[in-house]
Structures are given as C-alpha cells and as structure tokens.
N, C-alpha and C positions, 0 to 999 in steps of 0.2 A: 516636855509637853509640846512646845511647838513645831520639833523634829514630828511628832504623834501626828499632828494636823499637817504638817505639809504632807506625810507621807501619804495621808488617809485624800487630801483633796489631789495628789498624784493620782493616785487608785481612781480616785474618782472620774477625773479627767478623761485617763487611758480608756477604761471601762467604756465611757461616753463615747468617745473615738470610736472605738470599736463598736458600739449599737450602731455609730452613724455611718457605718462605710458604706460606699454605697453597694450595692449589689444588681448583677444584670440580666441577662434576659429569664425570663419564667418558662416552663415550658409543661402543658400539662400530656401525662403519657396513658397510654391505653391499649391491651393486649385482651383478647380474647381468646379463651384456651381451650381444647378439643384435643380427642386422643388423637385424630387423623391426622392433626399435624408433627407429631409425635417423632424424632430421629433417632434410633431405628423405632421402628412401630410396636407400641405395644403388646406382649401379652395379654388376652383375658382381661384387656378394658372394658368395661360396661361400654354400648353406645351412647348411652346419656350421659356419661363423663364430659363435666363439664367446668371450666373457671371463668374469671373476670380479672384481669390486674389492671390496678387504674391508680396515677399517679398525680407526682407533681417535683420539676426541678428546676432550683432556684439555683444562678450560678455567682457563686461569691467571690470579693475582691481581689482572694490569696489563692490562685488558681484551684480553688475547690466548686463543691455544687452539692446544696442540699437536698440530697429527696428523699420525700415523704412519698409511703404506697399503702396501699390494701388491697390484698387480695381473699376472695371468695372464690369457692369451689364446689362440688357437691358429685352424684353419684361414682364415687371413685371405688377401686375396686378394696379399699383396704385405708386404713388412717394415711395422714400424709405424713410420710415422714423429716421434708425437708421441702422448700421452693428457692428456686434461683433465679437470677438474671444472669444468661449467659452471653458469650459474644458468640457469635454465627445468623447466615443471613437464613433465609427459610431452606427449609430442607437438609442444614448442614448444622450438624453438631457442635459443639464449641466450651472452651473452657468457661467457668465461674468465673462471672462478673464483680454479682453481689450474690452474697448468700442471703435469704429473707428470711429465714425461718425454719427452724426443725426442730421438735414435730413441731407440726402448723395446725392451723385453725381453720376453719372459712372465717371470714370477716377479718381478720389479724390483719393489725397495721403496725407501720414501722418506720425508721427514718434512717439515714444512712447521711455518711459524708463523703464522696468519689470526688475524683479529680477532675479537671476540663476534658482531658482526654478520653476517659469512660465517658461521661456526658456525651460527650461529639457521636463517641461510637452509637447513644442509644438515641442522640437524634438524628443520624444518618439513616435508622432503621435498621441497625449491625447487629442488634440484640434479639435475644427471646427471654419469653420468663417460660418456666417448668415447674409441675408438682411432682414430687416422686413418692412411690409407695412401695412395700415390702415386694408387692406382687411384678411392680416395675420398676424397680431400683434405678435405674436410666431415665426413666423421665415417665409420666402417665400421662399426661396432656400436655399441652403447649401452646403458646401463642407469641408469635411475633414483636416488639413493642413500635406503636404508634406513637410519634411523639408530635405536638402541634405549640405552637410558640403562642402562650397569649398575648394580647394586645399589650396590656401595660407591663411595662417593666416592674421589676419589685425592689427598687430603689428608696430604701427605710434612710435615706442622706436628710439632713435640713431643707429645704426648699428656701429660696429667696423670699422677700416679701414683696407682698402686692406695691403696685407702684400707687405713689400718695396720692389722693383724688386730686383732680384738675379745680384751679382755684373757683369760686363761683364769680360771674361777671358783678362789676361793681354797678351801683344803684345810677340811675343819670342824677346828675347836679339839683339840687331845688334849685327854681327860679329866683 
C-alpha cells in the first residue's frame, strides 16, 4: 500500500511540474484570404471568395509551440475540401506546414503542436494558410499569415510572493 501512495504522490508531483513549466512568448496570427492571392490563380473562383484565418501561438518549454486557429470562409466555388498552412513567402507556392482540416467548415477551429522552427517560419511571415475545393484542388483562396507577438508572456510557472509589508512605525514613548 505504501509503494501505491508514493507512486500516486510521484504522478502527482511530475504532473505538477509539468502544468508549471514555464512557457514563452504568445504570438497572436492573422491571414486574410482572397482568390487573387491564390499561387497559380484560380479557376472559376467566385469574386466574392473570400476567408479569415485568425490565430494564436504559445511557445513551449521542450522546443514545441501550441497553436490554436479558426478559420472562416464563404462564397467558394464548391465545399472545401481541405486548408493548410504552408511554408512560402507571397506569390510563391510551398509545401504543407499544417494540415487544418479536410473537408472543413467555416468557423472550424483547431489546435496543433509544431516545433520552434515552424513557429519562426510563421513569424518571419514565411507562411500562408489555403482553402482548397474540388474546382481548385491547388488552393482557392489565400492569404499570407500575420503574426504579432502579444505583450504578456504566457508563463503558467508559480510566481514569487509579494514581498512582506514594511513594518508599521512604532507609537512615540508616553510621557
């Protein structure tokens, strides 16, 4: 039985550890997507073809980085049947990053685990996200991704404690 409980307050322990590591910079990302930007150019896209991919990535302790996305879309020419984030700067095509989804949705969100190295690439601005459809199997719309570092970090570590109040001054002497 008490092999049971050490091993259960080990677990416990590590687990703990692990919620407190700390974690670093936050980054939140955003692509707007259009057939025009499209590499090579669509066929028989609607003009109003249109997305939004809008983000968030958290870079964790053990060279990884969590992001979380949603992407919306709407006048396309046909269901979607898959979106990506690819690596390529604008105008230039590129292999799969992340795969987000296929078939997709509008509104679908998702979360992924990449490495520092993809992260860098989609904060350099090295990336795009794509919808793709039957009609345009290569990509239907496109957009670039933006990425912007937020202010705080998202460091879930213990924080120190406040430092003790400063003593109050003592009373003067009765007379």
């Amino acid at each position: 039985m008490l092999k049971g409980i050490v091993a259960a307050l080990v677990a416990l322990t590590v687990t703990g550890l692990a919620a407190a590591a700390p974690q670093g910079d936050a980054y939140k990302l955003r692509a707007t997507l259009a057939a025009g930007a499209e590499v090579p150019k669509p066929t028989g896209a609607p003009a109003a073809a249109r997305g939004l991919f809008t983000g968030k990535s958290v870079e964790l302790a053990n060279d990884k980085a969590r992001l979380s996305w949603k992407l919306t879309f709407s006048h396309l020419s046909g269901k979607a049947i898959a979106a990506h984030i690819h690596i390529g700067k604008r105008g230039k095509s590129g292999a799969i990053l992340v795969a987000l989804c296929g078939p997709c949705r509008s509104a679908q969100t998702g979360r992924a685990v990449i490495t520092h190295a993809q992260e860098a690439k989609i904060e350099r601005g090295l990336t795009y996200v794509n919808v793709h459809t039957p009609k345009n199997a290569a990509g239907e719309i496109r957009g670039q991704v933006k990425a912007t570092e937020t202010k705080e970090r998202s460091d879930t570590s213990p924080q120190p404690p406040p430092p003790p109040p400063s003593p109050a001054p003592e009373p003067p002497p009765y007379p």
